[in-house]
N, C-alpha and C positions, 0 to 999 in steps of 0.2 A: 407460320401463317399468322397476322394480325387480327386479333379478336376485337371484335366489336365492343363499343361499352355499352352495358346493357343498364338503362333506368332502376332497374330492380335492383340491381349489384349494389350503388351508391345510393339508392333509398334504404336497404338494409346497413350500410356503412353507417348512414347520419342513424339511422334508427338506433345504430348501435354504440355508437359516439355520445347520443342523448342519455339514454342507459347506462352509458358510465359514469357519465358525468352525475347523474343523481344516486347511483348505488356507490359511487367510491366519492368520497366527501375530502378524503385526504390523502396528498399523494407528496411525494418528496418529488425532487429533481434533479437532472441529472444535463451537461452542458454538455453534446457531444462532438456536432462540427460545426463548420462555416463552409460555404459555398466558396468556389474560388476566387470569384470579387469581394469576398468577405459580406456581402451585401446582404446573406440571409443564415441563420443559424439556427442548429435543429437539436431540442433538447428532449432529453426522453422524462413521460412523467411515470412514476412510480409509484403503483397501491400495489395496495395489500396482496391481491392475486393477480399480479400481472405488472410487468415493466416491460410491454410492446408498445406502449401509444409516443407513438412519435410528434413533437409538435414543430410546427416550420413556421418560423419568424420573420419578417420583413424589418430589421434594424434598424432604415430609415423611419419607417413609418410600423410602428411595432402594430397598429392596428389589423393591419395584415396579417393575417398570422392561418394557419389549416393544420388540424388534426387527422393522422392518420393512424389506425388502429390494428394492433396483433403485427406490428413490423417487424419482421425475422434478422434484415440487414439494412444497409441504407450507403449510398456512392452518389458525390455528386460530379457530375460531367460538367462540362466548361456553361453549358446554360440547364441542364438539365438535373433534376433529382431522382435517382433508380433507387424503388423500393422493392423490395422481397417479400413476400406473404407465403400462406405455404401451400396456395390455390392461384395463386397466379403471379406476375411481375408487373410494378406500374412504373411508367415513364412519364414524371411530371414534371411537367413548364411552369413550374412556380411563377412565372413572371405575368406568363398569362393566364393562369388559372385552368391549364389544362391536360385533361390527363387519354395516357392511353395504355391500353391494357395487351401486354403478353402471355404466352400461357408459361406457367409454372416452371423453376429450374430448382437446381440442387445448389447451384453458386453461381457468383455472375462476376466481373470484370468490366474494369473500360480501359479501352487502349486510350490513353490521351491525345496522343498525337494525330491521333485521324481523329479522334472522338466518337470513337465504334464502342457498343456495346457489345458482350460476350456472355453468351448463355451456355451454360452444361446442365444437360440434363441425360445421367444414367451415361452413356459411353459416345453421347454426340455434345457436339457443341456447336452455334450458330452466331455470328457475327451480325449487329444490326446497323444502317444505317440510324444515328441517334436523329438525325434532321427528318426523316423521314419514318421512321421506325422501318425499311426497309431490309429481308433479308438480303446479305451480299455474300455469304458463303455461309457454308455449309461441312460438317467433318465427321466421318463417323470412326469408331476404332480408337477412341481418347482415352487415356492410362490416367493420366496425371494433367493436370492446366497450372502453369505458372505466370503469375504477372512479376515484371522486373524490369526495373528502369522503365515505366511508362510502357512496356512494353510486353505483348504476348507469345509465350512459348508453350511445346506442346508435347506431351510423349501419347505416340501411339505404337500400335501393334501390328503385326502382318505377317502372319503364320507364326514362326521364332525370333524375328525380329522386332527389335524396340526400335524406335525414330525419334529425334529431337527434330521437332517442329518450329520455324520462326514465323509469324506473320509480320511483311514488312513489307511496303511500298505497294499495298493492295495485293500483295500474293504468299501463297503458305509457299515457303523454299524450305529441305529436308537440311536439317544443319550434321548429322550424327547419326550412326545407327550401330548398334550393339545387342549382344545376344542377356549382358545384364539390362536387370530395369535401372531409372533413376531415383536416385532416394532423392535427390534434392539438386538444386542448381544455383548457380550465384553468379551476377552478370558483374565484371571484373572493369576495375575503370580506365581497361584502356579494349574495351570491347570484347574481351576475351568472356571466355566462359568458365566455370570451372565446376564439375559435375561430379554430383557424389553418386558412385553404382553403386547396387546391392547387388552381391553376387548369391547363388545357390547357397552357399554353406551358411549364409545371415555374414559371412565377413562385407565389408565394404573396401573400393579401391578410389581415388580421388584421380579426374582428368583433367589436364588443363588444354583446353581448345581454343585455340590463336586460330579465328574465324580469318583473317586477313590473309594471314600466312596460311591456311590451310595446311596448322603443323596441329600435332597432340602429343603431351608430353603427361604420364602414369608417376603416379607419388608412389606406387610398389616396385618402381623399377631405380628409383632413385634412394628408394626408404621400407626395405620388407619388412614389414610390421605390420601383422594382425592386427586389425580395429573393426568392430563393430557397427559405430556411431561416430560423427566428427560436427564439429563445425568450425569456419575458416572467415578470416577477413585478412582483406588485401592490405599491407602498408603502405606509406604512401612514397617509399621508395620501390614498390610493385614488389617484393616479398610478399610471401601469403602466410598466414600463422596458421595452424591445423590444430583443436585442440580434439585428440581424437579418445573414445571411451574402450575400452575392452571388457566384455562383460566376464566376471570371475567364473569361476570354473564350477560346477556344482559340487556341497560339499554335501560329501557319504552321511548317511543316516545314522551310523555308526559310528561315528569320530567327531569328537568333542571339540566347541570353538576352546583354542586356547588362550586363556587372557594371563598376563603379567603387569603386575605393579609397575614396572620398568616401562611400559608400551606407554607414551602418552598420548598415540594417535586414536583413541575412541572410536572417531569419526570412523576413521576406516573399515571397524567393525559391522557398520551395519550398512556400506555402501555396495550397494552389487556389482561396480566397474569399478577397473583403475583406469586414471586420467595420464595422456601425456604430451606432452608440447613440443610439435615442432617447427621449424622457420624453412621452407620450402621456396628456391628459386627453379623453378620449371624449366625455364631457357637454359640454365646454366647447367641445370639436371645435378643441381645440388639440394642436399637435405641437410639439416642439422636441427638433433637432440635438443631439447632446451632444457630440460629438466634431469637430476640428475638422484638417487638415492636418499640422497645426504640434503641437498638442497632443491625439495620437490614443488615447490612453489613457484611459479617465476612470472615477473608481471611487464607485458612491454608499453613502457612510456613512450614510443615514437622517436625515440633516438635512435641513427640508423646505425650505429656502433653498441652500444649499450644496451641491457636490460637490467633489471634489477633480481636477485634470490634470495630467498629465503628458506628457512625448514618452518614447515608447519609446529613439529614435536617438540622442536629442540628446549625450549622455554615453557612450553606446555604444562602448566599446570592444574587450571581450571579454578582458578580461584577469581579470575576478573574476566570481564566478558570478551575484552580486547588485549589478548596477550600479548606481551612484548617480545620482537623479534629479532634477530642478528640481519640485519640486512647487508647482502651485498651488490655490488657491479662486477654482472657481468657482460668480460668481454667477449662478442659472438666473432670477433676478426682470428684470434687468437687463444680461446678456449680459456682465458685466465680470470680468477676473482679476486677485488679487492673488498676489502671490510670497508662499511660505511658508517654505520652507527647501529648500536642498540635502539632499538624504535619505538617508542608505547604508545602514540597517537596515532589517529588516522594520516595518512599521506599524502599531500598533492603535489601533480608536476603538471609544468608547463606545458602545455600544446606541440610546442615544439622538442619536449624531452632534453633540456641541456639544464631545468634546474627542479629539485625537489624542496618543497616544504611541510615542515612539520614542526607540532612543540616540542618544546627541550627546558624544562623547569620554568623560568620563569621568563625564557624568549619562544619567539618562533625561530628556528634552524631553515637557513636558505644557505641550499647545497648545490652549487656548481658541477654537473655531474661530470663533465671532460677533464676537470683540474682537480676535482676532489675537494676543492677550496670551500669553507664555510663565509657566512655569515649571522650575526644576530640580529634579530630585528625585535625592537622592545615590546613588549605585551601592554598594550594599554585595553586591557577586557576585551581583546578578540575573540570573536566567533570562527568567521567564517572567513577561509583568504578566498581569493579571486584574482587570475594570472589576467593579462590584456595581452595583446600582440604587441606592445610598444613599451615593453620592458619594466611594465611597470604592475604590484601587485594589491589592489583594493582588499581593505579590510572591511566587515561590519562587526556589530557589538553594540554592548551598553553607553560609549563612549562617542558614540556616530559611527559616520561613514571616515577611511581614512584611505591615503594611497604610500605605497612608499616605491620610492626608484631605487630599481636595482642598481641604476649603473653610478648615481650619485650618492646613493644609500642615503637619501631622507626621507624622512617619516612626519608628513605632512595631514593636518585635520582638516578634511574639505567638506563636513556639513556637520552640525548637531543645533539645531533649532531647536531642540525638547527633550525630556527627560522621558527613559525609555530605552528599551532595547530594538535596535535599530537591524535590519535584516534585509536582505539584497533577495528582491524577487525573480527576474528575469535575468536567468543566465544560461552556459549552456553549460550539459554537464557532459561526460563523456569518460568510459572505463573500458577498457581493454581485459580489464582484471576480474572474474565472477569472485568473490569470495566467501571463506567457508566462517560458517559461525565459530567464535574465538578467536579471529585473526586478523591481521590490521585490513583498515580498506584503504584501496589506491586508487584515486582519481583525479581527472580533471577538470576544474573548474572555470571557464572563462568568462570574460564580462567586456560586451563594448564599453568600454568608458566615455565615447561620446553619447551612449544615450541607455539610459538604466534605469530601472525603478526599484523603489524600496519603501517598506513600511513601518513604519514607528509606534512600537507597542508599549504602553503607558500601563506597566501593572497595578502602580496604586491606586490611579481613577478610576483602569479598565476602560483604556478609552485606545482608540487606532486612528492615525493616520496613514495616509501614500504620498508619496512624493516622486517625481518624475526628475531626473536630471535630462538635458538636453542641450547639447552644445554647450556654453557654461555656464548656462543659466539653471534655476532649481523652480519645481514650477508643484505647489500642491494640487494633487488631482481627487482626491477625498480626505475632506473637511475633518477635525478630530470627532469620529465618531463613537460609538459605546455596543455598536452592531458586530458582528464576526463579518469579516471582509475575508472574501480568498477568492484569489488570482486564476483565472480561467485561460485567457488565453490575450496575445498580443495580436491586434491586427497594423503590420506596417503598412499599408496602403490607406489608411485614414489616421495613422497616428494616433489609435486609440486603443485602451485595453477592455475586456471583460469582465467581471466580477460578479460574484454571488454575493449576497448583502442577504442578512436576517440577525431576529434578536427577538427577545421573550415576546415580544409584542408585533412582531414582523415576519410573517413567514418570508422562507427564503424566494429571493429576487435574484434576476439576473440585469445587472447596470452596463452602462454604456457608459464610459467617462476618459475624456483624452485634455491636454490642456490645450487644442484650438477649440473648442466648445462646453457647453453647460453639460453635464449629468442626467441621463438620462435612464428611465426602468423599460427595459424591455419585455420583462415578463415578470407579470408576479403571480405567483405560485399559492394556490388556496385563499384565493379574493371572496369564497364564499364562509370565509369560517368565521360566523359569527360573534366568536368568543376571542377573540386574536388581543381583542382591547381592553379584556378584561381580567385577562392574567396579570397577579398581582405578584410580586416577587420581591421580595428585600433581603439584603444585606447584613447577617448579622456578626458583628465584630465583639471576638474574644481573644482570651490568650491562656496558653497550655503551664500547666507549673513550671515549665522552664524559663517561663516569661515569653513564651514566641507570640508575633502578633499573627492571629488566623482569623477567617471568613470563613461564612455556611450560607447558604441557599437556601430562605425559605418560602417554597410556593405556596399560595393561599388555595383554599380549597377553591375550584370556578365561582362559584355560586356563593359563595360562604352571607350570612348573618351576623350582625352583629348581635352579641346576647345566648346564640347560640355556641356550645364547644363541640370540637371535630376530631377524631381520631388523627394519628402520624405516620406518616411511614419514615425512618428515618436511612438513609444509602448510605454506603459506608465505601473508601477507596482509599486515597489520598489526596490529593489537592482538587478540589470540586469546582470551586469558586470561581475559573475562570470559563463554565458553562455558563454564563450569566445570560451572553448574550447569543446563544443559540434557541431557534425558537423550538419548544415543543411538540411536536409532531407526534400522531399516533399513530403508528404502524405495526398490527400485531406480529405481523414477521420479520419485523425489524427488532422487535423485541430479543435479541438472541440469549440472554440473558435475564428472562422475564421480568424487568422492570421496564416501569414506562411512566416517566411523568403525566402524560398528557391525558391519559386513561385515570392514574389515582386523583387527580385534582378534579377532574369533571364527576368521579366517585363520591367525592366529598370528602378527600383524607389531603392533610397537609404534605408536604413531603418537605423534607430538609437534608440536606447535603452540606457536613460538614466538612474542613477541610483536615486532615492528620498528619501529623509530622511524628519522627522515629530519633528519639533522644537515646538518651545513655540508660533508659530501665528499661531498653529493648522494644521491640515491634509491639507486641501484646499490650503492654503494660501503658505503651505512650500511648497506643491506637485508645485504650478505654480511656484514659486522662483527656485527651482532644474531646473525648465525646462527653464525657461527664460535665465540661469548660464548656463545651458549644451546646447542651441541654441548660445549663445554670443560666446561658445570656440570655435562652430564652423563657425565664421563669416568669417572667411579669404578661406574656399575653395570653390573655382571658381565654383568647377562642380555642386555644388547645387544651383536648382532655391527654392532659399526661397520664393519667391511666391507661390509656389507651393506644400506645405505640409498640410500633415494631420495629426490628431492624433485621436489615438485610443487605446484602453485600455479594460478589460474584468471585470467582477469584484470589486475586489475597485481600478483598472483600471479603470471601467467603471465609477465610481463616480469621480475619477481625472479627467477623458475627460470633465462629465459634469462640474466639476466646473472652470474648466480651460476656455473651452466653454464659461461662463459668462462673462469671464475677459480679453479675451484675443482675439487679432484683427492678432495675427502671423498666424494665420492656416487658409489655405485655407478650409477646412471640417474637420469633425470631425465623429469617429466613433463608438458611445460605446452599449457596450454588458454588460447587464444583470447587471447594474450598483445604487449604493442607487444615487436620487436626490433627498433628503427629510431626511436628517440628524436626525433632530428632533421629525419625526414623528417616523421615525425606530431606534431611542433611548427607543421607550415607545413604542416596538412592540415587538412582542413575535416569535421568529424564529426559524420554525417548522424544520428547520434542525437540530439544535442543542439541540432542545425542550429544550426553557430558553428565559428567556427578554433578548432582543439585548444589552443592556447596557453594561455589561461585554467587548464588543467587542469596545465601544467607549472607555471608561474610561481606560482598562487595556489590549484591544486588540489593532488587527491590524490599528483602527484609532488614538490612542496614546494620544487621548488628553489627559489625566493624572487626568481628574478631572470632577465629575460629572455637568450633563446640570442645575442643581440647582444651583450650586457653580461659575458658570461662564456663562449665558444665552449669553452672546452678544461673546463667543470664538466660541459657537455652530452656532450662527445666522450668524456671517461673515465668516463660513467656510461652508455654506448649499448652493446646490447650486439653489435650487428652488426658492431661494430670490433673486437672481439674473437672474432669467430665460429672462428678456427683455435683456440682457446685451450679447444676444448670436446674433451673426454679421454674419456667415458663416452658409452654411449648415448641419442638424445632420442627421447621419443615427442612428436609433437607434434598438437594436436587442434583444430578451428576450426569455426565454419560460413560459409559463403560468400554466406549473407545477413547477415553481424554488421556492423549499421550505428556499434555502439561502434568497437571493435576491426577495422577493416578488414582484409579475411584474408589480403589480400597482403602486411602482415604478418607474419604467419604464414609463409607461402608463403617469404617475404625468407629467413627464419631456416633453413627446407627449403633452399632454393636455396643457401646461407652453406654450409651443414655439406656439401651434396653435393659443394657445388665444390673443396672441402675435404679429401675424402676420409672424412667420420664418418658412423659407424653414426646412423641419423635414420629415422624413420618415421614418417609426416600422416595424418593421417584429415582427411578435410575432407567433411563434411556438407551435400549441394545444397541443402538445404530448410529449416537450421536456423540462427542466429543468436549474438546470443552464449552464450546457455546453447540448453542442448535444451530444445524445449519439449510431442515427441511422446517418450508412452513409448515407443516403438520404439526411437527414438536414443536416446534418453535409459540403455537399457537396454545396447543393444549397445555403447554408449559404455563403459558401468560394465565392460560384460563383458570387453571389451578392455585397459583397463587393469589391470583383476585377473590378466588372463593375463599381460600384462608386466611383474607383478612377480614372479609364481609365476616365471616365465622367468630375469629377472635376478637378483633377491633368491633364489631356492631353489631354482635350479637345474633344475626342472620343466622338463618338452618343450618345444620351439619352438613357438609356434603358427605355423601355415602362412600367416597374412596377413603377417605382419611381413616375411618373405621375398617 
């Protein structure tokens, strides 16, 4: 039944819209769709308590614009916008400003093709005329609702029986009925179906239903193999890939995991299924195995002859993030493997599967996969390839954009207007292949090359352009800016793109910019923040005793006097400097790591963010030198009380706090989050984040030392900072959560335990339920609040809060 809209409903709506509007002052934003004339687009804005309020935009004419508030979901129909709340459903006419109201569902649908609405609520479901809001059917006994290909399906019940339901041509027709439920369904691209049951025992069986033919053809009758779980896609020689899970066995309470040196599969240990891969012809009522013991990886590139194998183990050592593989071809005609090459880069192949590339020292390798036949293609500072359908593969890099043809093999330079790292925006990507952390990735990359964009990032000005190619011409579509630009979405029906624009002085915007027209802001985001123009921020240049040239960040307090000096906070990570041009935003649950610029400067403390680099005296030792080089440039301005700073850091942040902490008498306190202070020991710890030994992360990771703790004991021991733990003079606050599977929090705990035993001021927070960032705004908040209060405490001398003691 259609409900009335009642005057009170949308006078409490604006009443309530008005009220957000003056208690949330700031809110980020968020780009979510476009209508299907592209003509209106609807972004979510984000505070602090709440990321419901929907905003809906008229792009022509961005004036137009209506706020809708607490939206659970949102679908647009061919002229219509369906929104969710969790008291009723609205259907609004954006075009003409009108709404009508339904009562309440659990999930909704639209059929496109008729342009029906579909509501569930609880075990029925009703179908709406969208022109009319009229009901046109009705269904009770609903298990499951699936939309696919435009289209509605349905499982119901009836006594012992399950039913697949189709609606089509204004009528429900029963496609299936079985005594299993469905776990899923997949609409096949030549209309077939293909259905996953779940039977009684939790095992699953796969059915393929040729609706034309009124045939069905069982994956356990072609392939008896217990599976649990699967998922499947169709090739596009009508092959269906199964990648199916079996969930392991329970192990006795009493019998111990076995581990051996020799095992380099880790991963396996803490996964609850094994995975296995097979290639399934239904009609033919043939199955084949893809994966084999020995070679248990296997990825299909679209070749209808070929696949490619690997062993995950075989090279496994854990020392680099992307191990290198023995890859081979396999042949699926005839069950036989050729060697391809040892592989240590990531992989791309072609669209069409007949060629692979990857680096190979100082070319890129282009491998023929039917002939086996190489070639090299020369590295002029390639990034990123990109295949076309017309045999030809675009490069981008520092060097420009480049193409090279396969079939004449030249390597041609088709744009560099500017100095910069040049990077190809719009493409399409597409992986066949999920893969596991430590192993190569396989994908593909496509690019129309009649028409492409890219943008050009100028690291020594810090400046961006976009450039549009199109047919042969090159056409600039944003001017070199100094704003962070990122790419939202392509509309081809007006030949224009989307973008997010902001910068220290600019909260984030969303633009309009195509090359048949001028540039255009369709929404700007936080138009009310008074202070937007008066953040001040400079650039300060130094260089580290190795001579490197580095950048810092320094934001001036809001308000700041000249005459007057202000406390510091100073962040600690590694390369900072290109946050330049992001605006500040305050969002206390966005804090997940209790720092906020936007909060310390309107407090009155400067904040600085320098940048750090990782030489030959190790992680520790270079992180303090960067700091002590980027505090020295800033010795000449007045308005900082350098008595008065702090540092803090989150991460391996938090591990430069602590070891800086040991060495150093500049910092009035210190604040670190979730940080290693035991170098040594979580060298030769096993990190359930990434399920693998932490080594990898020292030697060829984010810590850089270059060289295992065997091969240099005293580079590890004078960069740890638990060996230094008496050598800490100022106060720590230290902060963790005790689910953080990175950062293990008896880490943490070590660096508490170091300074007690010690004798130093030190105080933990350690969060039962949180990890390594906070992830509830509760903690997330009370985090922020507490370390605001320990700098008001140390930095300005403000009251003690009562927790610290």
């Amino acid at each position: 039944m259609l409900l009335c809209i009642c005057h009170s409903v949308y006078a409490q709506q604006e009443n309530e819209i008005l009220r957000s509007e003056k208690q949330n002052q700031s809110y980020d934003i968020l780009m979510k769709s476009t209508s299907k004339d592209g003509e209106w687009l609807a972004l979510l804005k984000i505070y602090d308590d709440n990321s419901d309020s929907l905003m809906i935009i008229n792009r022509k004419n961005p004036e137009i614009k209506f706020l809708r508030l607490k939206v659970q979901d949102h679908q647009w129909s061919r002229d219509h916008l369906i929104l969710k709340y969790d008291d009723r459903t609205e259907i609004f006419d954006y075009t003409n400003n009108k709404q009508e109201i339904l009562p309440a569902c659990q999930s909704f649908g639209i059929i496109e093709k008729e342009n029906r609405l579909v509501q569930q609520t609880s075990d029925q479901i009703a179908l709406y005329n969208l022109k009319d809001q009229k009901v046109i059917y009705r269904i009770n006994g609903v298990i499951k609702v699936f939309y696919i290909g435009g289209g509605l399906y349905l499982q119901t019940k009836s006594g012992i029986d399950y039913q697949l339901r189709h609606w089509t041509d204004g009528k429900m027709i029963t496609l299936y009925k079985s005594s299993n439920q469905i776990a899923n369904l997949r609409l096949l691209k030549n209309d077939a179906l293909l259905i996953f049951e779940r039977k009684e025992d939790q095992k699953q069986d796969i059915l393929y239903c040729d609706i034309s033919a009124k045939k069905e053809y069982r994956f356990s009758q072609d392939q008896p193999f217990d599976f649990n779980s699967a998922t499947s896609y169709q090739r596009s020689d009508g092959k269906i890939v199964i990648n199916a899970e079996t969930i392991k066995d329970k192990v006795q309470q009493d019998v111990p995991d076995i581990w051996n040196t020799s095992d380099n599969n880790i991963i396996d240990k803490f996964k609850r299924s094994v995975s296995s891969k097979f290639l399934w012809s239904p009609v033919e009522k043939k199955s084949l195995r893809l994966d084999t013991d020995d070679l248990n990886r296997v990825v299909d590139i679209n070749n209808n002859k070929y696949f490619l194998a690997f062993s995950f183990s075989e090279l496994q050592d854990y020392t680099v993030k992307k191990t290198p593989s023995k890859v081979y071809r396999y042949n699926i005609m005839n069950g036989t493997y050729d060697y391809i090459d040892t592989i240590r880069s990531n992989v791309n192949y072609s669209p069409d599967g007949l060629y692979l590339l990857y680096r190979k020292g100082n070319y890129w390798k282009l491998l023929e996969i039917n002939s086996l036949k190489y070639k090299n293609i020369e590295n002029k500072n390639f990034s990123n390839p990109y295949f076309t359908n017309t045999n030809k593969i675009y490069f981008d890099g520092s060097e420009g954009i480049w193409d090279y043809d396969i079939k004449t093999d030249k390597l041609i330079q088709r744009f560099n207007s500017e100095k910069g790292n040049y990077k190809i925006l719009n493409f399409k990507f597409s992986s066949n292949f999920t893969n596991y952390l430590f192993e190569l990735p396989f994908n593909s990359k496509v690019l129309n090359h009649c028409n492409y964009m890219f943008e050009v990032n100028n690291e020594l000005n810090s400046t961006l352009s976009v450039f549009e190619h199109y047919g042969n011409k090159y056409h600039q579509i944003i001017n070199s800016t100094r704003s962070k630009i990122t790419f939202q979405k392509f509309d081809k029906a007006k030949n224009a793109y989307l973008f997010t624009e902001e910068n220290f002085n600019l909260p984030k915007q969303i633009i309009d910019v195509g090359r048949l027209y001028n540039r255009k802001v369709i929404f700007q985001s936080n138009s009310k923040d008074d202070a937007q123009s008066k953040i001040k921020v400079e650039t300060i240049k130094y260089k580290n005793t190795e001579g490197v040239s580095l950048s810092g960040l320094l934001y001036y307090p809001l308000h700041f006097e000249v005459g007057k000096k202000y406390p510091m906070v100073v962040h600690v990570y590694q390369i900072q400097s290109n946050k330049i041009n992001q605006y500040p935003l305050f969002l206390e649950n966005d804090t997940d790591a209790g720092f906020s610029i936007r909060m310390l400067i309107e407090e009155g403390y400067f904040v600085y963010m320098p940048d750090i680099v990782f030489g030959n005296m190790g992680t520790g030792i270079s992180a303090l030198d960067c700091v002590n080089k980027s505090l020295d440039a800033l010795s000449g301005n007045q308005l900082i009380n350098f008595d008065k700073m702090a540092l803090t850091g989150h991460s391996h942040g938090g591990y430069i706090t602590n070891f800086i902490a040991t060495h150093s008498n500049r910092f009035a306190t210190y604040v670190s989050g979730a940080g290693n202070s035991d170098i040594i020991r979580s060298y030769y710890s096993l990190n359930e984040e990434f399920i693998s030994p932490f080594y990898w992360q020292f030697e060829n990771g984010q810590y850089e030392m270059k060289k295992p703790f065997v091969k240099d004991k005293n580079l590890y021991f004078t960069n740890n900072p638990i060996n230094y733990v008496e050598g800490v003079s100022r106060p720590v606050l230290l902060w963790t959560g005790k689910k953080d599977k990175n950062i293990e929090w008896g880490q943490v705990m070590e660096f508490f335990i170091g300074l007690k035993r010690n004798k130093k001021d030190a105080t933990l927070l350690a969060y039962p339920n949180e990890g390594h960032t906070m992830t509830l705004k509760s903690t997330a908040k009370d985090l922020h609040r507490r370390i605001l209060e320990w700098y008001k405490y140390y930095l300005k001398a403000e009251q003690k809060p009562d927790w610290i003691d």
